[in-house]
N, CA, C and O of each residue as an XYZ file, in Angstrom:
860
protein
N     202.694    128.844    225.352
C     201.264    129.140    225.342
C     200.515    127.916    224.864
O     201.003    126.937    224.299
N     199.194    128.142    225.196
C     198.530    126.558    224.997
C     197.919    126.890    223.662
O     198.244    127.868    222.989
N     196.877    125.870    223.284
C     196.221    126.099    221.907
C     196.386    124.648    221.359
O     197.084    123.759    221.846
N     195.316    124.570    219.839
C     196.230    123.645    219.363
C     197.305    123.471    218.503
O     197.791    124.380    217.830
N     197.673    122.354    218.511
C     199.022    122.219    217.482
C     198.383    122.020    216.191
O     197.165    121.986    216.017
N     199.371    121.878    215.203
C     199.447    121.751    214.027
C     198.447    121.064    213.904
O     197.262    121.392    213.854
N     199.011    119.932    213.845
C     198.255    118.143    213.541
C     196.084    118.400    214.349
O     195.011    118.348    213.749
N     196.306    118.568    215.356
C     195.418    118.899    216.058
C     194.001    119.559    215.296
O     192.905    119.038    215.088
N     194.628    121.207    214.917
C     194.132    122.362    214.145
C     193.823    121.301    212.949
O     192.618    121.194    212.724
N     194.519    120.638    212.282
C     194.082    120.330    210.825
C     192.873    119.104    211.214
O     191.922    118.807    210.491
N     193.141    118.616    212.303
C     191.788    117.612    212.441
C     190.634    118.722    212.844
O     189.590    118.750    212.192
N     190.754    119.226    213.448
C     189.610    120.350    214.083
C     189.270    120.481    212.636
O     188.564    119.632    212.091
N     189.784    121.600    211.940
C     189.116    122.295    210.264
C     188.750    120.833    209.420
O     187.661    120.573    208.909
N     189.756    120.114    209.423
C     188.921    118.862    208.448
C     187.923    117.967    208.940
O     187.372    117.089    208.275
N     187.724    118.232    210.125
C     185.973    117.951    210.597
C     185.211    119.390    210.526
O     184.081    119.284    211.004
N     185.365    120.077    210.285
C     184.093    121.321    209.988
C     183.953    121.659    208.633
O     183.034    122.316    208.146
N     185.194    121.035    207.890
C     185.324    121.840    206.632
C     183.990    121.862    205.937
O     183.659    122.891    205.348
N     183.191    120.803    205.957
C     181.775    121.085    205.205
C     180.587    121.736    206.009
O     179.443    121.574    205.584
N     180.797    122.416    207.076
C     179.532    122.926    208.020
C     180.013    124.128    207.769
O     179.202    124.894    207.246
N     181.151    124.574    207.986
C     181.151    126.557    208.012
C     180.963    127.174    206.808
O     181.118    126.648    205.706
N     180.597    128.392    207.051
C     180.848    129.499    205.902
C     181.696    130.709    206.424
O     181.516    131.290    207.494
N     182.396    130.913    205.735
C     183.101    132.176    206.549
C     182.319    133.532    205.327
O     181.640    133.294    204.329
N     182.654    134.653    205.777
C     181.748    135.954    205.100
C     182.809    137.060    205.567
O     182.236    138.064    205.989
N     183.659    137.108    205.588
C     184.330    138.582    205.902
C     184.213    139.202    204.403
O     184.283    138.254    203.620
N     184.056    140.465    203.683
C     183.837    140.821    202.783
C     184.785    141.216    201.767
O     185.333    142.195    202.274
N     185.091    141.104    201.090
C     186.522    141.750    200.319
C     186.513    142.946    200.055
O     185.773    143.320    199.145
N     187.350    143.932    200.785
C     186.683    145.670    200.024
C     187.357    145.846    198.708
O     188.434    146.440    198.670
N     186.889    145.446    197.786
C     187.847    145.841    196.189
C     187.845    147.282    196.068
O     188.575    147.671    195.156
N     187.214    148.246    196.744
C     187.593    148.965    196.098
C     189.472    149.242    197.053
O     190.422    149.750    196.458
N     189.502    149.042    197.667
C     191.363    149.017    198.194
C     191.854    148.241    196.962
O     193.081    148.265    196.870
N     191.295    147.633    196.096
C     191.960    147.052    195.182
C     192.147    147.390    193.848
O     192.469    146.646    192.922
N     191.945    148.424    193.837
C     191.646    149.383    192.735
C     192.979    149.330    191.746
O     192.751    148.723    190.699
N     194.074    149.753    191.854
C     195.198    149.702    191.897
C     196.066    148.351    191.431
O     197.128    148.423    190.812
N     195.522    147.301    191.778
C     196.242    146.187    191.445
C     195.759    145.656    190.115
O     194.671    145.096    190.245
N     196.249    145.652    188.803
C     196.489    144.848    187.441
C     195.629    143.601    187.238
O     196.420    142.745    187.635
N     194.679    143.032    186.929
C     193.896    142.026    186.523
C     195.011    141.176    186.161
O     194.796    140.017    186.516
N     196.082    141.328    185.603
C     196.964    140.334    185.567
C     198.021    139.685    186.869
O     198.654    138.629    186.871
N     197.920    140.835    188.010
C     198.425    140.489    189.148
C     198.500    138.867    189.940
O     197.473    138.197    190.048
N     199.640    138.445    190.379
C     199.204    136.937    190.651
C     199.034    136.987    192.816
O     199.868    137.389    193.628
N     198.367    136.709    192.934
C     197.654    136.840    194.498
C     197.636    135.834    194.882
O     197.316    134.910    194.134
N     198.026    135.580    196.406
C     197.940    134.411    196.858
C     197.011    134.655    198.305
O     197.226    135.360    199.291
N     196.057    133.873    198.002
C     195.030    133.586    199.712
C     195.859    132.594    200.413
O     196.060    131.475    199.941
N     196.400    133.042    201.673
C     197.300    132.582    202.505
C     196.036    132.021    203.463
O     195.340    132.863    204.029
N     195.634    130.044    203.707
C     194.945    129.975    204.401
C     193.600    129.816    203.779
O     192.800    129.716    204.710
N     192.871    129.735    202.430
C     191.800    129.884    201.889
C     190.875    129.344    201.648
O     190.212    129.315    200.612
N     190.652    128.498    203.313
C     189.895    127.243    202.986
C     189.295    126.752    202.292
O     189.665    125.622    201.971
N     187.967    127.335    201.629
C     187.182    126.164    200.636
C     187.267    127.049    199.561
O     186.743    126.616    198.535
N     187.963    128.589    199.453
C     188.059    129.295    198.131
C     187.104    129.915    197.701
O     186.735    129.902    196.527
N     186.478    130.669    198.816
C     185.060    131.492    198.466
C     185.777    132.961    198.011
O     185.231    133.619    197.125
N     187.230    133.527    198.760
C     187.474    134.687    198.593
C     188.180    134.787    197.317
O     188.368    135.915    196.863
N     188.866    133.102    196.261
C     189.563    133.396    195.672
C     188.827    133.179    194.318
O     189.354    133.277    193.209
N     187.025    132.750    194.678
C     186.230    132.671    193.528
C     185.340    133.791    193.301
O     184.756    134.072    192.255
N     185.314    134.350    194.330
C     184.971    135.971    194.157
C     186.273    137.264    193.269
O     185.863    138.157    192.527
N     187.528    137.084    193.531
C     188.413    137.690    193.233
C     188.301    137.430    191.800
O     188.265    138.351    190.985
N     188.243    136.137    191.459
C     188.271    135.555    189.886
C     187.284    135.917    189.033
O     187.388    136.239    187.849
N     186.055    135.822    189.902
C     184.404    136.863    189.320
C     184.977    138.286    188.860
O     184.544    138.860    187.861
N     185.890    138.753    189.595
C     185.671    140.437    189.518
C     187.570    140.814    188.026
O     188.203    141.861    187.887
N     187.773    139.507    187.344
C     188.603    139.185    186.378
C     190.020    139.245    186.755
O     190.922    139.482    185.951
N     190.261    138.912    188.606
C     192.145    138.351    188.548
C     191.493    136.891    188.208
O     190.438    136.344    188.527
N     192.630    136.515    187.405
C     192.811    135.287    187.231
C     194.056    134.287    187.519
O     194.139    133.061    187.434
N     195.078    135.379    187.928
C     196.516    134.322    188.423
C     196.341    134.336    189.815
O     196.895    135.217    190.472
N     195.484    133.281    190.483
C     195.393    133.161    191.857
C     195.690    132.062    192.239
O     195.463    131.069    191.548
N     196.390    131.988    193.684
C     196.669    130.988    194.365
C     196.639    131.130    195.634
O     197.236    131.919    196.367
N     195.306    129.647    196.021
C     194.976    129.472    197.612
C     195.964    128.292    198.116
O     196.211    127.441    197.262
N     196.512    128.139    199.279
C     196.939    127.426    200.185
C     195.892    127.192    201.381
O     195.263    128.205    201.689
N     195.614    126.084    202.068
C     195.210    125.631    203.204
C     196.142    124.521    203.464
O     196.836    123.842    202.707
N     195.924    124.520    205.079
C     196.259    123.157    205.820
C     195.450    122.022    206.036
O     195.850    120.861    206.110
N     194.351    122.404    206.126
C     193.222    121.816    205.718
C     192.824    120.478    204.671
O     191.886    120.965    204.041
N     192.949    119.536    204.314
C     192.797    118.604    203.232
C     191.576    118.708    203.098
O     191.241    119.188    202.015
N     190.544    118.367    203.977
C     189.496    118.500    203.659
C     189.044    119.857    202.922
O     188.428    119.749    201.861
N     189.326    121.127    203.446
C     188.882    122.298    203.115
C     188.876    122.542    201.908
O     187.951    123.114    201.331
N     190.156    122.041    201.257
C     191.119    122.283    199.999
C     190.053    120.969    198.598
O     189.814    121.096    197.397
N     189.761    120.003    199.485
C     189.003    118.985    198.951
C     187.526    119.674    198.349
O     187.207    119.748    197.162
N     186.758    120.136    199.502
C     185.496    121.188    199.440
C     185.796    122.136    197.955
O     185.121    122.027    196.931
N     186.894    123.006    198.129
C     187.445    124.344    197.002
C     187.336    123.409    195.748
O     186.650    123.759    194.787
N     187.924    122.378    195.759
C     188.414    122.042    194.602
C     186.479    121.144    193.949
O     186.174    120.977    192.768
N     185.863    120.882    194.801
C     184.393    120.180    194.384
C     183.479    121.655    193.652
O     183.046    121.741    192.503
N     183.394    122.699    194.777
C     182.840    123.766    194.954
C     183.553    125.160    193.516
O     182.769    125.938    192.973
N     184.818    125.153    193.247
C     185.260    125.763    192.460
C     186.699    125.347    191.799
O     187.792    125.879    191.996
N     186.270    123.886    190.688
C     187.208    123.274    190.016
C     187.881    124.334    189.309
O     189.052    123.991    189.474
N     187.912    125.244    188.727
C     188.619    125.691    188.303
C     189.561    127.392    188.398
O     189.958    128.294    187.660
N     189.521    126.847    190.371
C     190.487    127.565    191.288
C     191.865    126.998    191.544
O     191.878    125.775    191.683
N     193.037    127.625    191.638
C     194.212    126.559    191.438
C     194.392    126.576    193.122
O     195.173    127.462    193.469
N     193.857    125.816    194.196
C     193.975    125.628    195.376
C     194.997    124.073    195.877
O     194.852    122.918    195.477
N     195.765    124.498    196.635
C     196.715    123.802    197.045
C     196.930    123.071    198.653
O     197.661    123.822    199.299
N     196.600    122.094    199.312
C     197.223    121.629    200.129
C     198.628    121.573    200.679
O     199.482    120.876    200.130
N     198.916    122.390    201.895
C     200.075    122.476    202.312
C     200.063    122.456    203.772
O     199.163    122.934    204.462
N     201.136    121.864    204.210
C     200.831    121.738    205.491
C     201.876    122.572    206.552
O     202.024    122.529    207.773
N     202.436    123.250    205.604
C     204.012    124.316    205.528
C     203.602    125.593    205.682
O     202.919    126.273    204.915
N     204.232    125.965    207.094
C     203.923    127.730    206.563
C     205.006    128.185    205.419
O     204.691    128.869    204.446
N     206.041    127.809    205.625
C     207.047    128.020    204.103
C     206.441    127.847    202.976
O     205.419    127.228    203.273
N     206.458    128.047    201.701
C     206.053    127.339    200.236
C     206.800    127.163    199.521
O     207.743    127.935    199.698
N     206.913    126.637    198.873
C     207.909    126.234    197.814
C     207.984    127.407    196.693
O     208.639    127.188    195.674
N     207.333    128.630    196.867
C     207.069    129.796    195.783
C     208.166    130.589    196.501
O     208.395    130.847    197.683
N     209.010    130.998    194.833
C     210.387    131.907    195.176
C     210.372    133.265    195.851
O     209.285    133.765    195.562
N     211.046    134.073    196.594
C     211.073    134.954    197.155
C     210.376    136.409    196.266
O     211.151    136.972    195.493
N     209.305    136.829    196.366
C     208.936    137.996    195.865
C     207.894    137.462    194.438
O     207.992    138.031    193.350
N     206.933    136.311    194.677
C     207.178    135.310    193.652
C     205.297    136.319    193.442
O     204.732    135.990    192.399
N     204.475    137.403    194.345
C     203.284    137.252    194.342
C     203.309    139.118    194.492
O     204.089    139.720    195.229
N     202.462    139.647    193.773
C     201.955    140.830    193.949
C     200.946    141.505    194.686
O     200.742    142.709    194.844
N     200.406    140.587    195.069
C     199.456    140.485    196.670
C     199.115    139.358    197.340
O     199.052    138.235    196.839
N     198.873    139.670    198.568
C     198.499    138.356    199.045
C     196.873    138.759    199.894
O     196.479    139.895    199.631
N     195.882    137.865    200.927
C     194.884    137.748    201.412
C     195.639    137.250    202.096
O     196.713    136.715    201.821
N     194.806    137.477    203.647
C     194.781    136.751    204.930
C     193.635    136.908    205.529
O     193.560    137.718    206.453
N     192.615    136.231    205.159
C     191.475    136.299    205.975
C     190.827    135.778    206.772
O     189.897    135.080    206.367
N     191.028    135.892    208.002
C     190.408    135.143    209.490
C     191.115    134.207    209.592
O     190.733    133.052    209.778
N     192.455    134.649    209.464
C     193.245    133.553    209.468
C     194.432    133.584    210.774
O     194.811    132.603    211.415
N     194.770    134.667    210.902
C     195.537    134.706    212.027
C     194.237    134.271    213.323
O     194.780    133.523    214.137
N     192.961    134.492    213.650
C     192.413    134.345    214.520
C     192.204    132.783    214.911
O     191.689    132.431    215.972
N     192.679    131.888    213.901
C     192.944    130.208    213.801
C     194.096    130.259    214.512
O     194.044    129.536    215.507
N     195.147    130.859    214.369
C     196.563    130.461    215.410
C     196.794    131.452    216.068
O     196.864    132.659    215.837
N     196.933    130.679    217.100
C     196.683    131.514    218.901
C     197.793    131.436    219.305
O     197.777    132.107    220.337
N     199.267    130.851    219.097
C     200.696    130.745    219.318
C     201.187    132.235    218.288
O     200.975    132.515    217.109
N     201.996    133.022    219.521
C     202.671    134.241    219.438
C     203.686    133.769    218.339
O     204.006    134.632    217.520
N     204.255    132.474    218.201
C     205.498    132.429    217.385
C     204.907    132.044    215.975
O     205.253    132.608    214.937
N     203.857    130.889    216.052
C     203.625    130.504    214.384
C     202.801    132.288    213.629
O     203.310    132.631    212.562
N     202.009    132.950    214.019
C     201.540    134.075    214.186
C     202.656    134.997    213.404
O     202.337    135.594    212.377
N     203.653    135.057    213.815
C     204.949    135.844    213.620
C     205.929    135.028    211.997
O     206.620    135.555    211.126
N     205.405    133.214    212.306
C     205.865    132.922    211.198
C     205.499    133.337    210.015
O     206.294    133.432    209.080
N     203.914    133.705    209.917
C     203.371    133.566    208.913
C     203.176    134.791    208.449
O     202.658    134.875    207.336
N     203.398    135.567    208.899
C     203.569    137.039    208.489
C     205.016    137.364    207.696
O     205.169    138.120    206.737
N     206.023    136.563    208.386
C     207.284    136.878    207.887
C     207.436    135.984    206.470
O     208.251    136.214    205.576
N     206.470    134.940    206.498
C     206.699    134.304    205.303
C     205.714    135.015    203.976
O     205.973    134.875    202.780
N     204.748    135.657    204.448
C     204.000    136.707    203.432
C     204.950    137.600    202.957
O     205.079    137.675    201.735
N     205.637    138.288    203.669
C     206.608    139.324    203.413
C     207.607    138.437    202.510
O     208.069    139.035    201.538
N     208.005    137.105    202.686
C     209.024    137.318    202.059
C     208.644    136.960    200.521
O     209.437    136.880    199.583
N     207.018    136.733    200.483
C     206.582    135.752    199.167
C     206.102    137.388    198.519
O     206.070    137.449    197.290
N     205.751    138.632    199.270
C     205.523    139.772    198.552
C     206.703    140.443    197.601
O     207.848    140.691    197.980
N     206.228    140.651    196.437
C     207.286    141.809    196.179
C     207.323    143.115    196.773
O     206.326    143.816    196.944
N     209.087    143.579    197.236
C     208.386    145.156    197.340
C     207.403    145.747    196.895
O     207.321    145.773    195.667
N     206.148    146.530    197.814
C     205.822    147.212    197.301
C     204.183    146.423    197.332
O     203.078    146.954    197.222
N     204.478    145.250    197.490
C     203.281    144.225    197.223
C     202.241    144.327    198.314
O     202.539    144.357    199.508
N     200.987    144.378    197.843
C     200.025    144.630    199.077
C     199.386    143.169    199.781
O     198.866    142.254    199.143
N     199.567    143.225    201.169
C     198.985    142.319    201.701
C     197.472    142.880    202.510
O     197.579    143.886    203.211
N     195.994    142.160    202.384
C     194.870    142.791    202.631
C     194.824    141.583    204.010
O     194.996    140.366    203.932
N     194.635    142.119    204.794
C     194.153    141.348    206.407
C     192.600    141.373    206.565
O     191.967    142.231    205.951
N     192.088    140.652    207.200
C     191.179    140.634    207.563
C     190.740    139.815    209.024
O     190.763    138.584    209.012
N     190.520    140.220    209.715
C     190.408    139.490    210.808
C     189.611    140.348    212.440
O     189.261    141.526    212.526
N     189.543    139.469    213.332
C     188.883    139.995    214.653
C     190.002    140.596    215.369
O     191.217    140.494    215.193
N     188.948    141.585    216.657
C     190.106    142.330    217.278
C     189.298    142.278    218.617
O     188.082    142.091    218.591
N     189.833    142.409    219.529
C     189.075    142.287    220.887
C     187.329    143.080    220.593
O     186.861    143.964    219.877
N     186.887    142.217    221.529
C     185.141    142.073    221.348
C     184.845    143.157    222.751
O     185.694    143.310    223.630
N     183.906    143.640    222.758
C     183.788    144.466    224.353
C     182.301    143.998    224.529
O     181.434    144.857    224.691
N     181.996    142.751    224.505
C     180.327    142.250    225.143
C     181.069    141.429    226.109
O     182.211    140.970    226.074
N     179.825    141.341    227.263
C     180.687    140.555    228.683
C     180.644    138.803    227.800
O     181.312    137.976    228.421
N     180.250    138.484    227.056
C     180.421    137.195    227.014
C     182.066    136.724    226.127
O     182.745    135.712    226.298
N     182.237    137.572    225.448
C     183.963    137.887    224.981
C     184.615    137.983    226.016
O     185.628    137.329    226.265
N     184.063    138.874    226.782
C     185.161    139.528    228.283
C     185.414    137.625    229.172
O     186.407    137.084    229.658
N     183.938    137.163    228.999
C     184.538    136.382    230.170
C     185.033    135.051    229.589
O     185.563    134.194    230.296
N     184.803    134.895    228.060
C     185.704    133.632    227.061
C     187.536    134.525    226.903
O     188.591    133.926    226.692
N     187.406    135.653    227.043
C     188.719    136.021    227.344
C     189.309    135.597    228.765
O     190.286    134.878    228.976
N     188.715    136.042    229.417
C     188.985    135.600    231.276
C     189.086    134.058    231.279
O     189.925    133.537    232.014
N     188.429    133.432    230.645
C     188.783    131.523    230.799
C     190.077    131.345    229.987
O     191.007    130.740    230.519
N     190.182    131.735    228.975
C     190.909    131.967    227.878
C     192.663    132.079    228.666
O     193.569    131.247    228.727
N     192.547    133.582    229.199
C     193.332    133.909    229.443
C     194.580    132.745    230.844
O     195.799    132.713    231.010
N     193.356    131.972    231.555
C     193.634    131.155    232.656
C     194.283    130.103    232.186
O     195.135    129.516    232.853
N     193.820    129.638    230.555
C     194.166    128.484    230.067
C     195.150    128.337    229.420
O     195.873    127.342    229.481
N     195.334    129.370    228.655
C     196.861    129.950    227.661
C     197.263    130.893    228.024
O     198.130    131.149    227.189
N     197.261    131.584    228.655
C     198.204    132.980    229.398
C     198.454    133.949    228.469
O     199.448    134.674    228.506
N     197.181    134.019    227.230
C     197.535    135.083    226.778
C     195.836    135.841    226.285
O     195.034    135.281    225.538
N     195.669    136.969    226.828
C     194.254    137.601    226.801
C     193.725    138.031    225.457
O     194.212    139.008    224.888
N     192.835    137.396    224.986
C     192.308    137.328    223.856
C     191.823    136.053    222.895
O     190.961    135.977    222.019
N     193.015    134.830    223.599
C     192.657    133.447    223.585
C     191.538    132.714    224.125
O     191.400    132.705    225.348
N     190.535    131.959    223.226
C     189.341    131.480    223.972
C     189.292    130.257    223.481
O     190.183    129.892    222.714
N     188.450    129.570    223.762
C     187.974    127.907    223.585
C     186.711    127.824    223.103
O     185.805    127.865    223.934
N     186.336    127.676    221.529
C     184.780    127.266    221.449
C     184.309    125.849    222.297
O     185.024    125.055    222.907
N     182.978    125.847    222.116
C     182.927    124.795    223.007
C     182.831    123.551    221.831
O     182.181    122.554    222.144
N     183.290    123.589    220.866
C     183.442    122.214    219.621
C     185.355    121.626    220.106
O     185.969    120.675    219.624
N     185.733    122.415    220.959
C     187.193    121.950    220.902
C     188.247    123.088    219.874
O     189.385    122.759    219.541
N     187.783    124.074    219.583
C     188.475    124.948    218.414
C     189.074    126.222    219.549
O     188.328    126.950    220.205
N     190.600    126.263    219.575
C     191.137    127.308    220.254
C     191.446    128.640    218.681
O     192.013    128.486    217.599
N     190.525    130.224    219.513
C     190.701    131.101    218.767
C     191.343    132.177    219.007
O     191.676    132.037    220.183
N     191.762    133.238    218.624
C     192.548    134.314    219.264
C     191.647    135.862    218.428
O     191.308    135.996    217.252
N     191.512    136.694    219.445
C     191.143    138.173    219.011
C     192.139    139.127    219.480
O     192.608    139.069    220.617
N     192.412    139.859    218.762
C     194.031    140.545    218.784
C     193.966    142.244    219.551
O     192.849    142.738    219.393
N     194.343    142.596    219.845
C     194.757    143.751    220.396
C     194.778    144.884    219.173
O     194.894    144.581    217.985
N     194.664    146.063    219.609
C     195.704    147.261    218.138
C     197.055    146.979    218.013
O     197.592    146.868    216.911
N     197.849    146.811    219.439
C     199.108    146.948    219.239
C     199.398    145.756    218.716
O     200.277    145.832    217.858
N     198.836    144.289    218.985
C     199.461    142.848    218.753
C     199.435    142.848    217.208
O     200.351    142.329    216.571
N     198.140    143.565    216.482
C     198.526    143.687    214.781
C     199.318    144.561    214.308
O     199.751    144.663    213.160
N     199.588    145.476    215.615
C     200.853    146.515    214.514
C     202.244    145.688    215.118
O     203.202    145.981    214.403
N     202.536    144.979    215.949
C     203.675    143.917    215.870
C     203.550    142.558    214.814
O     204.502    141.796    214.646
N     202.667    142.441    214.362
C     202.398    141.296    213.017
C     202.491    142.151    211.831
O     202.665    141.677    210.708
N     202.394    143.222    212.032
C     202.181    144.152    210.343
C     203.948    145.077    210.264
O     203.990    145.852    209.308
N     205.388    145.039    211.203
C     206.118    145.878    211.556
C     207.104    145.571    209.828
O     208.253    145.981    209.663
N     206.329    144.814    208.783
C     207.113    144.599    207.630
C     206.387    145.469    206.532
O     206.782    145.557    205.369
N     205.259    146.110    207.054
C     204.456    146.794    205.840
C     204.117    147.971    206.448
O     204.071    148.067    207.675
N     203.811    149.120    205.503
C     202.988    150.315    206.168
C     201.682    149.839    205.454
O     201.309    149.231    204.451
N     201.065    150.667    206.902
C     199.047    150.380    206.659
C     198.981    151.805    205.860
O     199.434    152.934    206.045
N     198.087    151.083    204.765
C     197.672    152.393    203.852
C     195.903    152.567    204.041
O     195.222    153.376    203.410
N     195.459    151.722    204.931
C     194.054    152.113    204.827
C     193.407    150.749    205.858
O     193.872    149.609    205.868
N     192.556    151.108    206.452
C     192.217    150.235    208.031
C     190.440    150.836    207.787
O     189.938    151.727    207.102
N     189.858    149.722    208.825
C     188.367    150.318    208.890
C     187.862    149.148    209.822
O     188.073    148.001    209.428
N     187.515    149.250    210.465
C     186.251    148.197    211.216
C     184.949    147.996    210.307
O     184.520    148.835    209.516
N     184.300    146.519    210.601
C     183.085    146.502    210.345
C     182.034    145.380    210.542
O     182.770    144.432    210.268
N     181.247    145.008    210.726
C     180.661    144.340    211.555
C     180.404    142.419    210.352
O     180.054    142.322    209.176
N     180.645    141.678    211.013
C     180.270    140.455    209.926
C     180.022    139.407    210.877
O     179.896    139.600    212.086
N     179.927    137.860    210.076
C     179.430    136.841    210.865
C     180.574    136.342    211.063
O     181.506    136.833    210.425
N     180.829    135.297    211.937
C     181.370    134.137    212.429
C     180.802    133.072    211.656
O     179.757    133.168    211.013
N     181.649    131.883    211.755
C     181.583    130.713    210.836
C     180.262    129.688    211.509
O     179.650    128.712    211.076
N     180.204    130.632    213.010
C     178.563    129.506    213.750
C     177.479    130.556    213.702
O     176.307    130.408    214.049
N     178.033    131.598    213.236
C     176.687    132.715    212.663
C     176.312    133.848    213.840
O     175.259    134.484    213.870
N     177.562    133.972    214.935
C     177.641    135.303    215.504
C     177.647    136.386    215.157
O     176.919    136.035    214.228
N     177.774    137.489    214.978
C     177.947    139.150    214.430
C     179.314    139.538    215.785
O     179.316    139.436    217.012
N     180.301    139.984    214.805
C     181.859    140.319    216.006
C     181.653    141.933    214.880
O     180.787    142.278    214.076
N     182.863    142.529    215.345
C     183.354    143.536    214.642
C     184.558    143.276    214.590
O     185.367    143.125    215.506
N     184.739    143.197    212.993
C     186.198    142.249    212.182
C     187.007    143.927    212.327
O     186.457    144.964    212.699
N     188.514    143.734    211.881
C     189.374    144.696    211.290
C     190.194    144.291    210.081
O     191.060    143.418    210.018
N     189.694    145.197    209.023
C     190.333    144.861    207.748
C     191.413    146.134    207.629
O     191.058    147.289    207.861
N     192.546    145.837    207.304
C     193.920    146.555    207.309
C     194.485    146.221    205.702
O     194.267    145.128    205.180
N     195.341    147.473    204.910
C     195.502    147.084    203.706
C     197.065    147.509    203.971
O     197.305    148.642    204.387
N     197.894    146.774    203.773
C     199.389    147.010    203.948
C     199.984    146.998    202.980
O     199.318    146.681    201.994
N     201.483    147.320    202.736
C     202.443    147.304    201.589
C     203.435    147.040    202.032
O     203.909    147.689    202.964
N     203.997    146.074    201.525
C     205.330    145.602    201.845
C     206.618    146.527    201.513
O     207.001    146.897    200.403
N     207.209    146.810    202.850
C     208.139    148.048    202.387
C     209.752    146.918    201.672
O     210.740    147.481    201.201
């Protein structure tokens, strides 16, 4: 499938890293349940807006990863005293079961390859403890004809429907029901909801936030 690569993706985000805002919302109350002492990791957290909000509401053992240098550069100007990390690994160097929750937000809709997609899910699972909740957040197929027909180009270009091309050079993906319950087949969903938010160029989509547990 087409898209970009690694190297590619990290030049794309480290030329935007200072123009976007991302806004998907955190529902705490799904978070009700998890210990202020809990240690959480934002898988993907570019400039650390979700992991300086989490820290507002008193977790304090948090840890963001991006691929991003720049992004991670932004987090660390914007909220010095977030412990955010540069990595360019979907692996981490954090031991098996090492996190009591994790975030993924709008993050699978950045990689449009069926296999890295699959990596990074399996590597959440293996950084969860049983039992450990992972919160998703992300887009799911759009039904306005201008989605329909960035899907239809999309689909011509990478052979897989839901894949599109902004016109800055940024390949994105909007997922199916079934394509997130084959990314989620390591957790049961304890609670799902649609709801409407912006895009990072200031569109309105309807996101899907999913709250899982690592069986």
């Amino acid at each position: 499938m087409g898209g970009m690569g690694d190297a590619e993706a990290q030049r794309y985000w480290d030329a935007n890293a200072g123009a976007v805002t991302f806004s998907h919302p955190l529902p705490f109350d799904w978070l009700t349940e998890l210990p202020k002492q809990a240690r959480i990791l934002d898988f993907g957290c570019g400039y650390g807006r979700t992991l300086a909000e989490l820290r507002d509401a008193g977790w304090r053992c948090c840890v963001g990863v991006d691929r991003s240098r720049e992004m991670i550069a932004r987090g660390h100007r914007d909220h010095p005293q977030l412990d955010l990390r540069h990595s360019t690994q979907t692996q981490l160097s954090e031991p098996d079961g090492a996190f009591d929750a994790a975030i993924l937000f709008a993050v699978l809709t950045t990689i449009p390859d069926d296999a890295q997609q699959l990596a990074v899910m399996a590597e959440l699972a293996r950084l969860l403890k049983p039992g450990g909740l992972l919160l998703v957040s992300d887009v799911g197929l759009q039904q306005d004809a201008r989605h329909a027909e960035r899907y239809r180009r999309g689909f011509e270009r990478h052979g897989v429907y839901g894949v599109w091309d902004r016109e800055d050079g940024g390949v994105f993906r909007h997922h199916s029901a079934e394509r997130l319950a084959t990314l989620l087949q390591r957790f049961d969903v304890i609670a799902e909801r649609n709801l409407e938010t912006r895009t990072m160029s200031g569109g309105v989509v309807t996101a899907i936030q999913i709250l899982g547990r690592r069986r």
